[in-house]
TORKE-809869 format. One line per field, with one value per atom (N, C-alpha, C, O): atom name; x, y, z. Coordinates in pm, whole numbers. Atoms other than C-alpha are relative to their C-alpha. Example, Ala and Ser with C-alpha at 12.3 -4.5 7.8 and 13.67 -1.06 7.14 Angstrom:
residues 2
atomo (N,CA,C,O,N,CA,C,O)
east (89,1230,90,194,-82,1367,-77,-26)
north (-119,-450,120,118,-119,-106,109,220)
up (0,780,0,66,-6,714,73,90)
//
This chain:
residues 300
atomo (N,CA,C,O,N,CA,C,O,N,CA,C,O,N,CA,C,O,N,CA,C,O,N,CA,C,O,N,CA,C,O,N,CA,C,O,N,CA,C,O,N,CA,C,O,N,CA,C,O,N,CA,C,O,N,CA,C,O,N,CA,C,O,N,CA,C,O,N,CA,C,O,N,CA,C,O,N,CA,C,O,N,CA,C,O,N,CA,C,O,N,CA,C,O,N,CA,C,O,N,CA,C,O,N,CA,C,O,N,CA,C,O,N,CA,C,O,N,CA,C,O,N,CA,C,O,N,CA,C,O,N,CA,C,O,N,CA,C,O,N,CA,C,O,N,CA,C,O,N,CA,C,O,N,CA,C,O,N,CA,C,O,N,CA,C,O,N,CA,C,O,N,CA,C,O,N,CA,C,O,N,CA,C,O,N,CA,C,O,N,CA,C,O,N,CA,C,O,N,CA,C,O,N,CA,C,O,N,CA,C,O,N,CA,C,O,N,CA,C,O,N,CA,C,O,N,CA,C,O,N,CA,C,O,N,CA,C,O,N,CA,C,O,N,CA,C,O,N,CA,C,O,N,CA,C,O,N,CA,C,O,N,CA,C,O,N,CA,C,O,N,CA,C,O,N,CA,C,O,N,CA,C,O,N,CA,C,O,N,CA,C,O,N,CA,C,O,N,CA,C,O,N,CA,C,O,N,CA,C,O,N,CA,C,O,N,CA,C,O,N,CA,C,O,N,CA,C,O,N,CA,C,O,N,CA,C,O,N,CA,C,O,N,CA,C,O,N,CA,C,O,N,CA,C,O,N,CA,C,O,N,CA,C,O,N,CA,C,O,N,CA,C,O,N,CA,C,O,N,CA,C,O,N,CA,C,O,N,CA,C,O,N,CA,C,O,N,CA,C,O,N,CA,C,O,N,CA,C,O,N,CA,C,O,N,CA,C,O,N,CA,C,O,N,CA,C,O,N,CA,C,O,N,CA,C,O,N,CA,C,O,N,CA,C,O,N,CA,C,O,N,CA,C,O,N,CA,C,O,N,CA,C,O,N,CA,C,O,N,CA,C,O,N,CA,C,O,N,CA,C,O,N,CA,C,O,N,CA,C,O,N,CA,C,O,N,CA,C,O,N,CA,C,O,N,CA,C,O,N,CA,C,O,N,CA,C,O,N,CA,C,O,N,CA,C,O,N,CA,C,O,N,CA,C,O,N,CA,C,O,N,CA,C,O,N,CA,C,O,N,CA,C,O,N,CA,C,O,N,CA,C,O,N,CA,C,O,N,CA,C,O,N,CA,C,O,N,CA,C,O,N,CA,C,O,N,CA,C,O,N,CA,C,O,N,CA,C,O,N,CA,C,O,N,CA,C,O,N,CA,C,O,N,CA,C,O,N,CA,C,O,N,CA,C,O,N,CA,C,O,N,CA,C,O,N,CA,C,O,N,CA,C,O,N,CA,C,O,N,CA,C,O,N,CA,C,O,N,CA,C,O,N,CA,C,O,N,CA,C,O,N,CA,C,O,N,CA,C,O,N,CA,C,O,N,CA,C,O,N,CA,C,O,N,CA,C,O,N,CA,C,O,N,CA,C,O,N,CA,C,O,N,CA,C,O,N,CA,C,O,N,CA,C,O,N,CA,C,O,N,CA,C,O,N,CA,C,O,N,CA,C,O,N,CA,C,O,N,CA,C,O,N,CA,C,O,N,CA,C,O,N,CA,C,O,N,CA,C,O,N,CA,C,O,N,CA,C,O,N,CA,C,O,N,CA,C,O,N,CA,C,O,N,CA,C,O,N,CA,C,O,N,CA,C,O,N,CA,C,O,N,CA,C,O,N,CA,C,O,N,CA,C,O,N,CA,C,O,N,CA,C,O,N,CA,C,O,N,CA,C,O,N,CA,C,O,N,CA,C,O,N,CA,C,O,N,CA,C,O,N,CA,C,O,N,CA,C,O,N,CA,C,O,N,CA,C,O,N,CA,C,O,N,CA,C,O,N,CA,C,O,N,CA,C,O,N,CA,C,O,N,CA,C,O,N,CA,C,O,N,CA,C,O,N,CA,C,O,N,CA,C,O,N,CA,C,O,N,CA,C,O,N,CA,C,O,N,CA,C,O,N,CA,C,O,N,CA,C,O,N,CA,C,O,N,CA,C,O,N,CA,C,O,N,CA,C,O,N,CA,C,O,N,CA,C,O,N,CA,C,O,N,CA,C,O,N,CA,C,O,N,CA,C,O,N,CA,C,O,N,CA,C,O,N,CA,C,O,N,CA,C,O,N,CA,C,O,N,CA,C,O,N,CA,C,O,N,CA,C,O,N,CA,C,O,N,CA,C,O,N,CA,C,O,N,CA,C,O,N,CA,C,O,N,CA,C,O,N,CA,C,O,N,CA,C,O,N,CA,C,O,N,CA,C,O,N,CA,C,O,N,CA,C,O,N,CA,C,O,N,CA,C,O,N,CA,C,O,N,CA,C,O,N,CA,C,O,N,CA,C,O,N,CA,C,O,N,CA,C,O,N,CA,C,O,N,CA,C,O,N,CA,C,O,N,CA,C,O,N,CA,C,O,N,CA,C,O,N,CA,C,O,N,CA,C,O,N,CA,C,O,N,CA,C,O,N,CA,C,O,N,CA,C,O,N,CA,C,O,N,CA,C,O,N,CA,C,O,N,CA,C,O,N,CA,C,O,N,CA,C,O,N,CA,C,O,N,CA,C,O,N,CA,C,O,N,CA,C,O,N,CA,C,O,N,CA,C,O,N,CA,C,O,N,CA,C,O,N,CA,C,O,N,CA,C,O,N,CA,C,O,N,CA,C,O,N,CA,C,O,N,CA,C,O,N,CA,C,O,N,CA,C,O,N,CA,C,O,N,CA,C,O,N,CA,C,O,N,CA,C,O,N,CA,C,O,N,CA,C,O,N,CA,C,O,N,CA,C,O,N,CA,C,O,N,CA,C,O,N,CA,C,O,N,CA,C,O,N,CA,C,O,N,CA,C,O,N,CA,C,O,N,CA,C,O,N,CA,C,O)
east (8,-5557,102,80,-160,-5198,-85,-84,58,-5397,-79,-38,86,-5727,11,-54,-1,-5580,110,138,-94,-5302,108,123,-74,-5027,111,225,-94,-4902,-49,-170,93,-4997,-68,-147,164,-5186,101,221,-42,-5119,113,129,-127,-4828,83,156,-111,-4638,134,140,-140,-4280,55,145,-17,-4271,-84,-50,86,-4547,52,90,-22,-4480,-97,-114,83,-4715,95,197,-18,-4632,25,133,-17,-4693,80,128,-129,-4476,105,189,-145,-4185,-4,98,-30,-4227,30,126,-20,-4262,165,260,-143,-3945,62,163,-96,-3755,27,109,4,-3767,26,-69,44,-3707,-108,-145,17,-3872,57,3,-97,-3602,45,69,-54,-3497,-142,-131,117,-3805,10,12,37,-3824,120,116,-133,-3453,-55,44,44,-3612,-81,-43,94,-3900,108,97,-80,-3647,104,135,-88,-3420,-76,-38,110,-3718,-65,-113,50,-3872,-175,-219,104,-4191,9,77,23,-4287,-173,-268,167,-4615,-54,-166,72,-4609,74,189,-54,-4570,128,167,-176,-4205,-6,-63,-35,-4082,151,236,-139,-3751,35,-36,-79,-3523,-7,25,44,-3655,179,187,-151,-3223,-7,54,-27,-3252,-76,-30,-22,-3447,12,-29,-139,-3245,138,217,-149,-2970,0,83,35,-3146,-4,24,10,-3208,125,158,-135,-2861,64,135,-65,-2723,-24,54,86,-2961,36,137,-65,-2911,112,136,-186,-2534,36,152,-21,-2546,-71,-26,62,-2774,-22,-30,21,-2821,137,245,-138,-2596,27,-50,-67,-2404,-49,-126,54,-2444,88,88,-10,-2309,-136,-226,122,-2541,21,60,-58,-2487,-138,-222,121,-2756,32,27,-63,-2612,95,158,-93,-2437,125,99,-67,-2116,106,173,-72,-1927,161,220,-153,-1558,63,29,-25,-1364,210,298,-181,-972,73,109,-65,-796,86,66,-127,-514,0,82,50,-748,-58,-132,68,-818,-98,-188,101,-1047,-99,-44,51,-1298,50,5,-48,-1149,-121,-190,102,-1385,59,121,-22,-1310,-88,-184,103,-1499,75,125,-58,-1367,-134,-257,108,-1511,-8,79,77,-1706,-45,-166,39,-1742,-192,-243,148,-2158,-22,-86,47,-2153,118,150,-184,-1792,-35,50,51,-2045,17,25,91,-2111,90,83,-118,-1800,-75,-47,63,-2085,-63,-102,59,-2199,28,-44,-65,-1962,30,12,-36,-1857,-76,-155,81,-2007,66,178,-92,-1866,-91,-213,8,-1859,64,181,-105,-1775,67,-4,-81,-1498,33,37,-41,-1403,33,30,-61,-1279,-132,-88,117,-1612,-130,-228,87,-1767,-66,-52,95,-2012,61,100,-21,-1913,-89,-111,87,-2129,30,110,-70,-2112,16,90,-62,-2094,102,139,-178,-1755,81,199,-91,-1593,-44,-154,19,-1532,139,246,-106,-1311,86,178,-73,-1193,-39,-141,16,-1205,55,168,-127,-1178,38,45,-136,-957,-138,-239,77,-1070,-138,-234,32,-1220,77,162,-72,-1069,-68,7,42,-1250,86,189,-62,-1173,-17,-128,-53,-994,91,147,-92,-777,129,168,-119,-444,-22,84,-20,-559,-17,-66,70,-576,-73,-66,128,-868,-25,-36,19,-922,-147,-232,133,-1236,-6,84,-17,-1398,-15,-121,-12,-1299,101,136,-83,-1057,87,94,-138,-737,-29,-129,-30,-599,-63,-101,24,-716,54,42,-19,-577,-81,-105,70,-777,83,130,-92,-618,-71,-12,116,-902,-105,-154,134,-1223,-69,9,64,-1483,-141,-241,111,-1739,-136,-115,117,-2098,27,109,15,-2170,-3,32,15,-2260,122,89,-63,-1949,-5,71,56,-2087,89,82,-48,-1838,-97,-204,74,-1997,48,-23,-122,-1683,157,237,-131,-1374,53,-10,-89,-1077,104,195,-134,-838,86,57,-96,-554,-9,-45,37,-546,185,277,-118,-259,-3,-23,-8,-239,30,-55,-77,-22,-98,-84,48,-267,-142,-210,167,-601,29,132,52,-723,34,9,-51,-560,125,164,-125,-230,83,68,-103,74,91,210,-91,228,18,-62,-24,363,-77,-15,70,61,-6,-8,-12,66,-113,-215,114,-181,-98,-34,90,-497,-92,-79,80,-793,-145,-246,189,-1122,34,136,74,-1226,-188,-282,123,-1536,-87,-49,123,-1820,-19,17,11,-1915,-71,-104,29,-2073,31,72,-72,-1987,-111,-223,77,-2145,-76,-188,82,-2243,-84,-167,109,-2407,-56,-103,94,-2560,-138,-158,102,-2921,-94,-94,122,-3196,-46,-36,130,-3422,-10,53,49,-3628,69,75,-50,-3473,-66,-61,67,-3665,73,120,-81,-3479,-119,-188,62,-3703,81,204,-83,-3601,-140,-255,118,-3806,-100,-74,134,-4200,25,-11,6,-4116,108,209,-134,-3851,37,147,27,-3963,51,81,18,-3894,-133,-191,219,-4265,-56,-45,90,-4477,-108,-174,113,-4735,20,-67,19,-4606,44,134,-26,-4550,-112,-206,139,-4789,-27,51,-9,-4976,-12,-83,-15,-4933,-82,-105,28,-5077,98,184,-124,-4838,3,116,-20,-4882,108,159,-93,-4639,120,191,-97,-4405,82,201,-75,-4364,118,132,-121,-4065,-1,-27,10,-4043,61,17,-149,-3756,-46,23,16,-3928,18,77,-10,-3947,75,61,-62,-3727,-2,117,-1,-3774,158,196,-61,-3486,31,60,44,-3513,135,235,-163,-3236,126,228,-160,-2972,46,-24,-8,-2792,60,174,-35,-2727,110,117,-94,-2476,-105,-203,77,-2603,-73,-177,-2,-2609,-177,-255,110,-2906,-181,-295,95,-3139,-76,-167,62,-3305,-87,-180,60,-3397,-145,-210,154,-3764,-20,76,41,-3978,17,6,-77,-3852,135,177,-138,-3503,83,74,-60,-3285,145,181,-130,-2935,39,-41,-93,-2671,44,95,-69,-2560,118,112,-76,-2229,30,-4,-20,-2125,-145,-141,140,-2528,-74,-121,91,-2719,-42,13,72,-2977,-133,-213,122,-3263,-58,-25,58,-3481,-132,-205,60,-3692,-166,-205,134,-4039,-121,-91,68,-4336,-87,-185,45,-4415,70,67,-129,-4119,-122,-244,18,-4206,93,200,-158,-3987,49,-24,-85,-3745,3,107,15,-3866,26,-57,-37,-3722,-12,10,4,-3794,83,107,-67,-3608,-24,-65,11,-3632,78,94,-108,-3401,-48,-146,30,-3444,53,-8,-122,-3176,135,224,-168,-2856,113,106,-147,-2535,50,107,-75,-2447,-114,-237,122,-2569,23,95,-36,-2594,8,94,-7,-2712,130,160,-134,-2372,97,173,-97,-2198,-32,38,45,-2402,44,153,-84,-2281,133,161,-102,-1955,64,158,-23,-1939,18,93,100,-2100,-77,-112,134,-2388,-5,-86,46,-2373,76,18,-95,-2105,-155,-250,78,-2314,-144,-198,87,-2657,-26,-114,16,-2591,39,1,12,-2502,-108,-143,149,-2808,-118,-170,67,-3027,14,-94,-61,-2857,-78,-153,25,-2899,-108,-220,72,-3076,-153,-228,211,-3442,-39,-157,-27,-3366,20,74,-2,-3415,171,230,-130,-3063,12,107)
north (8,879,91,119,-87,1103,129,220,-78,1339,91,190,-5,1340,28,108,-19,1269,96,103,-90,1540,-51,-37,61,1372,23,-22,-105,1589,72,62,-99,1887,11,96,-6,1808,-69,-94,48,1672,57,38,-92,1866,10,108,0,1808,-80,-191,53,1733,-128,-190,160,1423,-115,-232,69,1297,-46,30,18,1113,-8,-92,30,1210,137,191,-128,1502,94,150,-158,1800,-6,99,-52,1713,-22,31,-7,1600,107,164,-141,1925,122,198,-101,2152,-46,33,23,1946,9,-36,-41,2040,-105,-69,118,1749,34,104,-31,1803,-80,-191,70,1691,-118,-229,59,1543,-129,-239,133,1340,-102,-200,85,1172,-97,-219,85,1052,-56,-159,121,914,-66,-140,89,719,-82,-198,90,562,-64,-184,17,541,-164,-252,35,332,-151,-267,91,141,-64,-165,61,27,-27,3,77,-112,-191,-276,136,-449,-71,-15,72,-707,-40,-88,82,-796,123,167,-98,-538,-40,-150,-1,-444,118,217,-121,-238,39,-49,-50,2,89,161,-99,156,111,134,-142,484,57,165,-97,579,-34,52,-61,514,154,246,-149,804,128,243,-120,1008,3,90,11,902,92,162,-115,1058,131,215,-180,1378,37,141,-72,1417,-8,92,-46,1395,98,168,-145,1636,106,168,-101,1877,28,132,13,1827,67,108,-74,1986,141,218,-87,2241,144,266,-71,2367,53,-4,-68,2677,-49,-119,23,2641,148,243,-113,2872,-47,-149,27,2880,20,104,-76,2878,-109,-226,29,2787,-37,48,28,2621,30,153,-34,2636,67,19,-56,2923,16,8,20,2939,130,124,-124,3288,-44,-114,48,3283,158,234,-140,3614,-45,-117,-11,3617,86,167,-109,3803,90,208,-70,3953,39,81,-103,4041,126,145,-168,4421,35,42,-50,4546,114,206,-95,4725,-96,-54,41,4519,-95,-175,60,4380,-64,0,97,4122,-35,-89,57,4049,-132,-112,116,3667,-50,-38,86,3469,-139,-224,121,3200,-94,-97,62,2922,-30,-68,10,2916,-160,-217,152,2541,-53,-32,72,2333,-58,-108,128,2131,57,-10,-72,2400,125,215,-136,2622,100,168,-134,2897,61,174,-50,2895,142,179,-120,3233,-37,-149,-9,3291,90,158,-115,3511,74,25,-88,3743,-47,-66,15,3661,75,101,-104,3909,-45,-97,58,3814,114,232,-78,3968,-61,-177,56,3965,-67,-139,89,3807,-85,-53,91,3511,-92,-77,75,3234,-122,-94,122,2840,-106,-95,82,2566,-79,-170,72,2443,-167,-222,118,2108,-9,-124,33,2143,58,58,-59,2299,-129,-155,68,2049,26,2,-3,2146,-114,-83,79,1807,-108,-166,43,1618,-155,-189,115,1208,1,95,9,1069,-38,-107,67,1080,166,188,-211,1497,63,109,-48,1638,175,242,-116,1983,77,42,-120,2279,-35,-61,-1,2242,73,150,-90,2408,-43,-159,40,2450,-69,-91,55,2284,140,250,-100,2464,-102,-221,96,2414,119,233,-119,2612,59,-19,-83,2833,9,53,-12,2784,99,159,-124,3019,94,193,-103,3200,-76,-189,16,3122,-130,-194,71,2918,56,172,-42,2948,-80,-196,39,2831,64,184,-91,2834,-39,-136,-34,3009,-41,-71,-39,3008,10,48,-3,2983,92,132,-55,3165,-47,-44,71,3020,90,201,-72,3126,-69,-153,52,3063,-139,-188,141,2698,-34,-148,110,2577,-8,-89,7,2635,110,232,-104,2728,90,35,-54,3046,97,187,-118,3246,-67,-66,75,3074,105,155,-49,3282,-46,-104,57,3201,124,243,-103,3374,-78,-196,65,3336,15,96,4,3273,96,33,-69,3587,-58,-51,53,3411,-134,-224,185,3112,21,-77,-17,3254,-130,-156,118,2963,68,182,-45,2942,70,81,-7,3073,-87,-179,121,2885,13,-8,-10,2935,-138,-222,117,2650,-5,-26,-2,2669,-165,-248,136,2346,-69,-8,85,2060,4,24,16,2034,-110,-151,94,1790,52,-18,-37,1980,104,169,-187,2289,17,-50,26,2412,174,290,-130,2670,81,48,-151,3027,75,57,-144,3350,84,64,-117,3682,51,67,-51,3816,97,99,-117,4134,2,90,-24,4063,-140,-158,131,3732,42,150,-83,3734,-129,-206,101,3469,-63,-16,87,3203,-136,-179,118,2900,-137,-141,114,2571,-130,-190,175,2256,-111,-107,105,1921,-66,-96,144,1679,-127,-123,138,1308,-92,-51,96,966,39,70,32,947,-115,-97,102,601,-22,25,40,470,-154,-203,121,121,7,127,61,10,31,121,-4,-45,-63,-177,11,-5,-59,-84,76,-177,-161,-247,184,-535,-8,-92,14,-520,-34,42,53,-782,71,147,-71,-674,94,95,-177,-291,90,50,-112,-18,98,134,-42,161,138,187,-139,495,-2,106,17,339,63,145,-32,369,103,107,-147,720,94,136,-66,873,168,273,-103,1128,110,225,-98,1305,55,128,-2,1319,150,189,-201,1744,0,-77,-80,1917,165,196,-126,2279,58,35,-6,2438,220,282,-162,2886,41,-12,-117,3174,-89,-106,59,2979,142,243,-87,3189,6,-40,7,3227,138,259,-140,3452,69,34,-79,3732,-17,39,-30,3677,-132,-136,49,3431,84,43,-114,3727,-6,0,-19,3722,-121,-110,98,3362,-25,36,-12,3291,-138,-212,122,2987,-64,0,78,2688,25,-58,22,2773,-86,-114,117,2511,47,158,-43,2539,-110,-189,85,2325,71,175,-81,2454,-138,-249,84,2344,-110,-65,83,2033,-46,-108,29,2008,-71,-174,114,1871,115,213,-151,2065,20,-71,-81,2293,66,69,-39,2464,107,63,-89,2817,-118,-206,69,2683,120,237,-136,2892,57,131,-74,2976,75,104,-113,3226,144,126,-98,3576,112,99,-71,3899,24,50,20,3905,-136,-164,137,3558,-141,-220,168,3257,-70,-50,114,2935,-70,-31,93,2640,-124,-152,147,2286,-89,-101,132,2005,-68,-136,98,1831,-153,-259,92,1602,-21,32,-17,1515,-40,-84,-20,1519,-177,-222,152,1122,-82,-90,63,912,-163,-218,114,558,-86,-172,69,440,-44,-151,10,532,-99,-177,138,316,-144,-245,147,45,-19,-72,-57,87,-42,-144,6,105,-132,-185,97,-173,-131,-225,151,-443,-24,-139,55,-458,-9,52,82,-604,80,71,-57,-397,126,140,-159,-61,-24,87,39,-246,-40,-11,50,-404,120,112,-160,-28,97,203,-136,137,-105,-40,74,-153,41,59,21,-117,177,205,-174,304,30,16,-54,426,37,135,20,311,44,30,-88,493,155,208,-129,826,33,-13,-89,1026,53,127)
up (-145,-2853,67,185,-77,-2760,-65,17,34,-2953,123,184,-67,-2752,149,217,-143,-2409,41,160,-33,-2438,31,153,-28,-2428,-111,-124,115,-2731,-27,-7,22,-2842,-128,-169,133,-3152,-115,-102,140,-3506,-69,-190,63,-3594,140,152,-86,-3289,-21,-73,63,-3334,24,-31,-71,-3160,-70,-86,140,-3403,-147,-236,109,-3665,-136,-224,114,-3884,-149,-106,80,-4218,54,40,-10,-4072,170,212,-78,-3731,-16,57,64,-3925,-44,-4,77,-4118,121,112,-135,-3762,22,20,-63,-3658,-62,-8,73,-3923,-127,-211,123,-4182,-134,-167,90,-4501,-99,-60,135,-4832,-48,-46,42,-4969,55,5,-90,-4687,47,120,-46,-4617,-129,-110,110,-5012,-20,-87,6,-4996,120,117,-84,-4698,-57,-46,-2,-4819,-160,-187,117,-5158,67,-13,-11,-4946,54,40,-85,-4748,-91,-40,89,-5087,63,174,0,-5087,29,-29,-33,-4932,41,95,-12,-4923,105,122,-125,-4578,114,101,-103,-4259,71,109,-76,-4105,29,-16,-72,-3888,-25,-18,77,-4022,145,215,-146,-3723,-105,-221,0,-3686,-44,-101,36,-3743,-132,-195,152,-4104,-43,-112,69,-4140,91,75,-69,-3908,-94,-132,107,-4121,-177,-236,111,-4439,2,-83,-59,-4247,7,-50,-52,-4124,-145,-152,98,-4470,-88,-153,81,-4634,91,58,-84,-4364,22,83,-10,-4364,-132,-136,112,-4709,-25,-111,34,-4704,146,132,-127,-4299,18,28,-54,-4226,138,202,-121,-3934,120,107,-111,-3625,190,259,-159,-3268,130,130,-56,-2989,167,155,-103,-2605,75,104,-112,-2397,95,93,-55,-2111,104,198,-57,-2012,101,221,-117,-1831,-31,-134,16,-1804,7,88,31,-1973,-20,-110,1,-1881,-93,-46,66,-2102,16,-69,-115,-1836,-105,-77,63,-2091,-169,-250,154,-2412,54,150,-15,-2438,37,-46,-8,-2246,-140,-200,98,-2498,-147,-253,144,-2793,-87,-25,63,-3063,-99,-184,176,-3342,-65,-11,87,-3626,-88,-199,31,-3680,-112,-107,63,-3957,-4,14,24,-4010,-43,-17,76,-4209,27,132,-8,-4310,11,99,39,-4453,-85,-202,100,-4527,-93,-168,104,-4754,-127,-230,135,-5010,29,112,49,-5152,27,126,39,-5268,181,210,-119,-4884,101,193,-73,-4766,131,179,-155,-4431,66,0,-53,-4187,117,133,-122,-3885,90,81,-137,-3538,63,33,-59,-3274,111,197,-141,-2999,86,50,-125,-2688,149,190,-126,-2356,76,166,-61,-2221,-83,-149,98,-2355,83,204,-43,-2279,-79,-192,29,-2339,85,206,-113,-2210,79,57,-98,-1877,11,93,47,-1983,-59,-84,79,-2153,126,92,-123,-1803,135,185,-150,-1495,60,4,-28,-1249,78,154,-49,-1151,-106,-71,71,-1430,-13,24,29,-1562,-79,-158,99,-1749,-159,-177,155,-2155,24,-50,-5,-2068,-40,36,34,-2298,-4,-75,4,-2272,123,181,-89,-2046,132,181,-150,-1681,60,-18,-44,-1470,-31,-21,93,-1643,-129,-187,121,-1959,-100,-73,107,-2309,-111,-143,140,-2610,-65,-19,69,-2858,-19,25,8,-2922,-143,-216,129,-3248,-120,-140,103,-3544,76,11,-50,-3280,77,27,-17,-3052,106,138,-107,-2804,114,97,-122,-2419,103,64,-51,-2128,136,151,-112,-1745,129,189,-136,-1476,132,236,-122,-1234,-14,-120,35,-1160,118,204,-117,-912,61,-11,-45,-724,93,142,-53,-569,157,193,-176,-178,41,149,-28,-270,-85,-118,20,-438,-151,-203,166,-833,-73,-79,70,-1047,-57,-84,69,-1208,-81,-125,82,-1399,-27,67,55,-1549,-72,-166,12,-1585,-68,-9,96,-1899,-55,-47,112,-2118,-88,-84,76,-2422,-118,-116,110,-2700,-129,-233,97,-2945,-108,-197,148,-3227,-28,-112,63,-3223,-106,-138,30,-3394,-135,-196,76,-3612,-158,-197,119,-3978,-3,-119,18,-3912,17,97,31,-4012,144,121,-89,-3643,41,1,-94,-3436,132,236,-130,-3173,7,-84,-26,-2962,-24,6,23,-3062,137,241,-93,-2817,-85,-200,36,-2809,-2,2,-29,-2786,-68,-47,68,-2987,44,2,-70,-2764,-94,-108,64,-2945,111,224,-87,-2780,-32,-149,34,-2788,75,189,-68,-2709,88,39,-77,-2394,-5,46,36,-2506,-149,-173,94,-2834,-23,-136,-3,-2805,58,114,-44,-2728,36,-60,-98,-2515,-141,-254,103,-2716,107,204,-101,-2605,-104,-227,100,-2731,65,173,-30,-2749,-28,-142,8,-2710,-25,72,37,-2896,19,14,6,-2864,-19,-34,64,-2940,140,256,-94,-2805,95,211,-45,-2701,71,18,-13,-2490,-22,3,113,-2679,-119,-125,93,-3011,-47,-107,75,-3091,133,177,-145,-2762,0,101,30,-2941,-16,-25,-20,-2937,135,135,-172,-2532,54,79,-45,-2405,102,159,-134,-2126,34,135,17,-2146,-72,-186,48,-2246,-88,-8,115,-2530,92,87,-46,-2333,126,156,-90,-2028,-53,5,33,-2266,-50,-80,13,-2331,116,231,-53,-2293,70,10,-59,-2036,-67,-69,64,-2208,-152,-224,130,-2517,-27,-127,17,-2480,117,212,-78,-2296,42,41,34,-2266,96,211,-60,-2245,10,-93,49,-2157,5,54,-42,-2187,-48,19,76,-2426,-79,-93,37,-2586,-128,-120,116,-2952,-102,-79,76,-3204,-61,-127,109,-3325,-163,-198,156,-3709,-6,-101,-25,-3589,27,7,21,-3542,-26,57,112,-3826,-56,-137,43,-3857,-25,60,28,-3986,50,71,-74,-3838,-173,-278,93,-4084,-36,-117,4,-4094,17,137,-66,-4054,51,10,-63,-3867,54,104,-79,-3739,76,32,-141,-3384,34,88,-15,-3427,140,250,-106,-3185,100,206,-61,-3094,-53,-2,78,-3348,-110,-161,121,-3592,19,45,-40,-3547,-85,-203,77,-3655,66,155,-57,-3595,-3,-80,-33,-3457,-75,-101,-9,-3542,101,92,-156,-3198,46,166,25,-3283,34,38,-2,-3230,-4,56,-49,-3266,97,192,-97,-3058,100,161,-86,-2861,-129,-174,90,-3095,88,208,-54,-3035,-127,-241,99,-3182,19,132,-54,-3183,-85,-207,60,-3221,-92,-59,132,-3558,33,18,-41,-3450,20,-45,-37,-3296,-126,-241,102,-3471,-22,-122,-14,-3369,-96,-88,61,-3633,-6,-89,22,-3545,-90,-107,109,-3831,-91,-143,110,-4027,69,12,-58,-3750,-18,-12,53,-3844,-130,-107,128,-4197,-3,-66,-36,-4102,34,-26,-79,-3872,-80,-53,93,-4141,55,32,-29,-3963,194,264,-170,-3570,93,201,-91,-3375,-13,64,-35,-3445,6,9,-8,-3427,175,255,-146,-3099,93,210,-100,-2938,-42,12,40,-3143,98,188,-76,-2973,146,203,-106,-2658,70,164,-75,-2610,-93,-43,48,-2877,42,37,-8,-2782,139,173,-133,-2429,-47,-145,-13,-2343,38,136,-2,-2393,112,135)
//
């Protein structure tokens, strides 16, 4: 019926839980059969929170998905007192999971991109990201502190003005001062556009099918797609082929769509980084149950 009346785009849509749209959304193999591995077999019907096998995914992918920066976003970051013209080739950890994984180069410079969700210029308390006068570090490279910001006709920040700490680049034994945020980036001039899809649950139910009364289609979640255009990703991403998988550090994990084309990537969220399940785990059971109950089964 979501089929028929359009209400997804077909049998392999990512929001589907059937084979082939866990496989579009990035799923692996693996993690599906430690799921049903974990879910056993039983004689009488039950329903398993959909976060156990988010919880399988995120550990398979936590071992195997390179890493990557990549900025939904955009929010222009100029570092008044790095070299004009200056280029770094900083590296990269691919995957902390997996020694054999290498590193990779990232290029820095005096103009970068951070997302405007990590910048408020009046910030509450327990924001630990970027404000005026605070410093945070930039990941794989230095300290920053912001001087200033510049605004459009309405009032929108649209250019944040920092310096930055030479002696602090990440991995030296200096005495740079502790901070609380390390925020991801790309470099303005060689980063390059893609479309990024925010999947999240079909339902903003549990199971829309035991809701007397209703029709199960009320219960679709508006939020379920997001489209989101013009993010902007590191270079060394380029190259990615549709099924790729990637962790965009501090985002979640993705994965090339095959509605990719050259030069036009698409991506789509596999899933976020927060895994309730493990807090349930954690907890013994009821603390991280009664906040996966609580948010989870809501649109993010």
């Amino acid at each position: 019926e979501l089929v028929r009346g359009g209400f997804v785009q077909g049998w392999d849509d990512p929001r589907m839980p059937t084979i082939c749209g866990l496989r579009r959304r990035g799923y692996t193999p693996k993690s599906i059969r430690n799921f049903c591995d974990r879910v056993g077999v039983a004689k009488r019907d039950n329903v398993v929170d959909v976060a156990l096998l988010e919880h399988a995914l995120r550990e398979d992918l936590n071992l195997r998905a390179q890493r990557a920066m990549c900025v939904l976003k955009p929010l222009r970051l100029i570092i008044d007192n790095y070299p004009e013209g200056r280029v770094e080739e900083l590296e990269a950890i691919n995957n902390p999971e997996d020694s054999a994984g290498g590193v990779r180069k990232v290029p820095f410079l005096r103009e970068l991109y951070i997302e405007r969700d990590d910048f408020l210029e009046d910030p509450p308390k327990k924001f630990y990201r970027l404000a005026p006068g605070r410093t945070v570090r930039l990941r794989y490279a230095y300290l920053i502190t912001c001087e200033n910001v510049v605004k459009d006709s309405s009032g929108e920040v649209v250019e944040i003005h920092c310096t930055y700490d030479p002696d602090s680049l990440t991995g030296t034994p200096a005495n740079s001062p502790k901070v609380k945020a390390t925020l991801h980036w790309v470099s303005a001039r060689h980063s390059f556009n893609a479309e990024v899809r925010l999947y999240d649950r079909l339902f903003s139910v549990e199971n829309p099918g035991d809701q007397e009364d209703h029709d199960f289609k009320e219960f679709l979640n508006p939020h379920a797609l997001d489209i989101v255009q013009s993010c902007l990703m590191e270079p060394s991403l380029a190259e990615a082929k549709p099924g790729d998988s990637y962790q965009f550090e501090r985002l979640g994990y993705f994965c090339v769509d095959p509605d990719s084309k050259p030069g036009a990537l698409v991506f789509n969220r596999t899933v976020t980084l927060r895994d309730a399940w493990a807090k349930i785990v954690r907890s013994g059971g009821q603390e991280g149950k009664k906040e996966l109950e609580a948010g989870s089964r809501k649109p993010e």
